[in-house]
Short mmCIF file of the C-alpha atoms (twelve columns), coordinates in Angstrom:
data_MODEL
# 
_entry.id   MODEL 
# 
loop_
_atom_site.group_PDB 
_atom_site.id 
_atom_site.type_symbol 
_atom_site.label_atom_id 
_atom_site.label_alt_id 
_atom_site.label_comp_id 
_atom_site.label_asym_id 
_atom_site.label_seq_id 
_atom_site.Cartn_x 
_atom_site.Cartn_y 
_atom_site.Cartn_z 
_atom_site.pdbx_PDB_model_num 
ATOM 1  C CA . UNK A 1  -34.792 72.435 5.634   1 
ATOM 2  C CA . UNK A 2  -36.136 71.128 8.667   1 
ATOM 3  C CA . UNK A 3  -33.614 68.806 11.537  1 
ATOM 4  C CA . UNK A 4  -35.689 65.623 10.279  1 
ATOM 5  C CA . UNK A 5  -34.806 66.341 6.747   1 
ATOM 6  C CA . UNK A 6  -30.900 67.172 6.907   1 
ATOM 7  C CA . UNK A 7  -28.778 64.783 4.586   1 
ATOM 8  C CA . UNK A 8  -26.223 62.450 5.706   1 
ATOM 9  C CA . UNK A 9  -24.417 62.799 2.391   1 
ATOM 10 C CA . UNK A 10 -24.180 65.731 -0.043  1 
ATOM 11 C CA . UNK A 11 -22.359 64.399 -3.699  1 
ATOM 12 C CA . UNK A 12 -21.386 68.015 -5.154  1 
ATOM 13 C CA . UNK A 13 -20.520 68.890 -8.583  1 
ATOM 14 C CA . UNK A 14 -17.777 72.106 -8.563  1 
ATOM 15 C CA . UNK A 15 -18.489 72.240 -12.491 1 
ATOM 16 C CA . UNK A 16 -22.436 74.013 -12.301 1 
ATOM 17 C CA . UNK A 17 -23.791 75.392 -15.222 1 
ATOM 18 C CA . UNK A 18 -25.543 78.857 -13.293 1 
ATOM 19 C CA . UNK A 19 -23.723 78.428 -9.874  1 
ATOM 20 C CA . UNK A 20 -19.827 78.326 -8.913  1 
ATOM 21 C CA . UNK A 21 -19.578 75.188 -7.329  1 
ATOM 22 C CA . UNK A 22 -16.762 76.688 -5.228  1 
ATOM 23 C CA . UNK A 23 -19.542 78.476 -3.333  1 
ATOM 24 C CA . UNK A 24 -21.728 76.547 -3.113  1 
ATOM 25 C CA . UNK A 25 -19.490 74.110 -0.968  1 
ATOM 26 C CA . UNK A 26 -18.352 77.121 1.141   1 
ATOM 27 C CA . UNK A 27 -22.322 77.421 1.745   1 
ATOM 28 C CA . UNK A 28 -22.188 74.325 2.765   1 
ATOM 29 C CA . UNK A 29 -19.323 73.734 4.742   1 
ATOM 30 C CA . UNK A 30 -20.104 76.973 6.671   1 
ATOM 31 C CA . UNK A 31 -24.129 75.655 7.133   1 
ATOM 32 C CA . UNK A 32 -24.442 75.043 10.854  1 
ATOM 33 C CA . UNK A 33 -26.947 73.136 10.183  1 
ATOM 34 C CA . UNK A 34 -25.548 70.979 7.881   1 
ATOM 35 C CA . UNK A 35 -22.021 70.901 9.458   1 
ATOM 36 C CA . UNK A 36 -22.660 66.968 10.488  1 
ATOM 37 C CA . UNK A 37 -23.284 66.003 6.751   1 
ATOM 38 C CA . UNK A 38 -20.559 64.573 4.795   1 
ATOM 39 C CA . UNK A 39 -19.737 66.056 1.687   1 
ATOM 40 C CA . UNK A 40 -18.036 64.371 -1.999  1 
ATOM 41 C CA . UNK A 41 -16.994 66.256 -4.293  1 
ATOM 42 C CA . UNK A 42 -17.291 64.467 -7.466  1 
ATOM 43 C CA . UNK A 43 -16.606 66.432 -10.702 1 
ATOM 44 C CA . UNK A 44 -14.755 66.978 -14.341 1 
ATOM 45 C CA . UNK A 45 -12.670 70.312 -12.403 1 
ATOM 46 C CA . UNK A 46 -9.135  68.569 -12.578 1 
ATOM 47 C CA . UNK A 47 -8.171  72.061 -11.267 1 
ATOM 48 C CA . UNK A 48 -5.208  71.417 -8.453  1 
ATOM 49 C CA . UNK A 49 -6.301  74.871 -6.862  1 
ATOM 50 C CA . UNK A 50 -10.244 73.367 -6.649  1 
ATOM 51 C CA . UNK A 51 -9.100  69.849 -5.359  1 
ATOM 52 C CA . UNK A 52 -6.848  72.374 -2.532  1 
ATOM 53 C CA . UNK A 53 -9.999  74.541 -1.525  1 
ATOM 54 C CA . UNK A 54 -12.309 71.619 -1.340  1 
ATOM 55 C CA . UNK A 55 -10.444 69.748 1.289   1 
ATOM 56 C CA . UNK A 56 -9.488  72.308 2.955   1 
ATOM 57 C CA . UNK A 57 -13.048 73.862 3.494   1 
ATOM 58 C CA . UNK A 58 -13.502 69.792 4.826   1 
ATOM 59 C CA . UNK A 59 -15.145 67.875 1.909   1 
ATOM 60 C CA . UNK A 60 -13.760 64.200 2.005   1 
ATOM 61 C CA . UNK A 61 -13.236 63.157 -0.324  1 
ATOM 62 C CA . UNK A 62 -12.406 64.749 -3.941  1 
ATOM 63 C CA . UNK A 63 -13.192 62.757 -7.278  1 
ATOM 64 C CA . UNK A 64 -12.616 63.465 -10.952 1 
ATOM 65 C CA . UNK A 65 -15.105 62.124 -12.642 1 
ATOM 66 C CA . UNK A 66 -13.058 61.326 -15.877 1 
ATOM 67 C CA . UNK A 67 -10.807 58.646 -13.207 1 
ATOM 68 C CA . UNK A 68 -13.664 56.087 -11.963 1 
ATOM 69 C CA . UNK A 69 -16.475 54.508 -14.730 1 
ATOM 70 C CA . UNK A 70 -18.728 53.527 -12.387 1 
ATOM 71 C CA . UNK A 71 -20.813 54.582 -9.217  1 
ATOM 72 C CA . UNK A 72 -19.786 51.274 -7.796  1 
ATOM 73 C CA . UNK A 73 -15.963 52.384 -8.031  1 
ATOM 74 C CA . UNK A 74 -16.806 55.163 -6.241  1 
ATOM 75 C CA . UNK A 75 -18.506 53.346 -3.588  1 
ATOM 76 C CA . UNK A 76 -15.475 50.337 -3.252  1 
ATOM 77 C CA . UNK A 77 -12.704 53.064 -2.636  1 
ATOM 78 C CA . UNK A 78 -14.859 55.029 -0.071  1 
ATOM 79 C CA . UNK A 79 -15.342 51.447 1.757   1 
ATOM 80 C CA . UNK A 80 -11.592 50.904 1.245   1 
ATOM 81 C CA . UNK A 81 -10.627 53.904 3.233   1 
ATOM 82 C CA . UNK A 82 -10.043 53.690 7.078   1 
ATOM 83 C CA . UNK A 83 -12.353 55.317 9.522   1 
ATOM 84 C CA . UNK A 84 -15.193 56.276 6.535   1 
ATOM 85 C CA . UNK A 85 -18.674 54.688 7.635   1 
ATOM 86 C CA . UNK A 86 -21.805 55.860 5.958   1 
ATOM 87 C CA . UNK A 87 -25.143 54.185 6.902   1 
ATOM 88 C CA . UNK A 88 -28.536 54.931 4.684   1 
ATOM 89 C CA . UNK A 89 -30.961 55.835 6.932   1 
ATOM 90 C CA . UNK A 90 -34.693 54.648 6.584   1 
ATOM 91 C CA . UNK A 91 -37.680 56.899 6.392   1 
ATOM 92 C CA . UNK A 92 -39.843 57.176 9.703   1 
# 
């Protein structure tokens, strides 16, 4: 991935058919260069001990799918929470 490419956002699924999601956001979070991107973690896992390791390896924040119907819910809470600013940047 090239520096003009890197995401802003990553929305991460723990629950991956062929790939432990629990890795994957270690890859991730570990990336140096992706250590500026922000990453969700939006998935079915209810697992207490996968919500634990997520936020502790520094995703913000941690969603079960099964508690918000819409996309838009998603997006109203992350507005709703102090200091979180995203901004969608435009292609060059």
């Amino acid at each position: 991935i090239s520096n003009s490419e890197l995401p802003d956002l990553i929305l991460l699924d723990l629950s991956m058919l062929n790939k432990d999601g629990r890795e994957e956001l270690k890859k991730l979070m570990t990336s140096l260069k992706l250590k500026d991107s922000n990453i969700i973690v939006f998935t079915i896992s209810t697992s207490k001990r996968d919500k634990k390791y997520a936020l502790r390896l520094g995703a913000k924040p941690y969603f079960i799918k099964p508690d918000h119907d819409t996309f838009g819910d998603i997006c109203d809470e992350l507005a709703s929470r102090p200091g979180w600013q995203y901004s969608i940047k435009q292609p060059a």
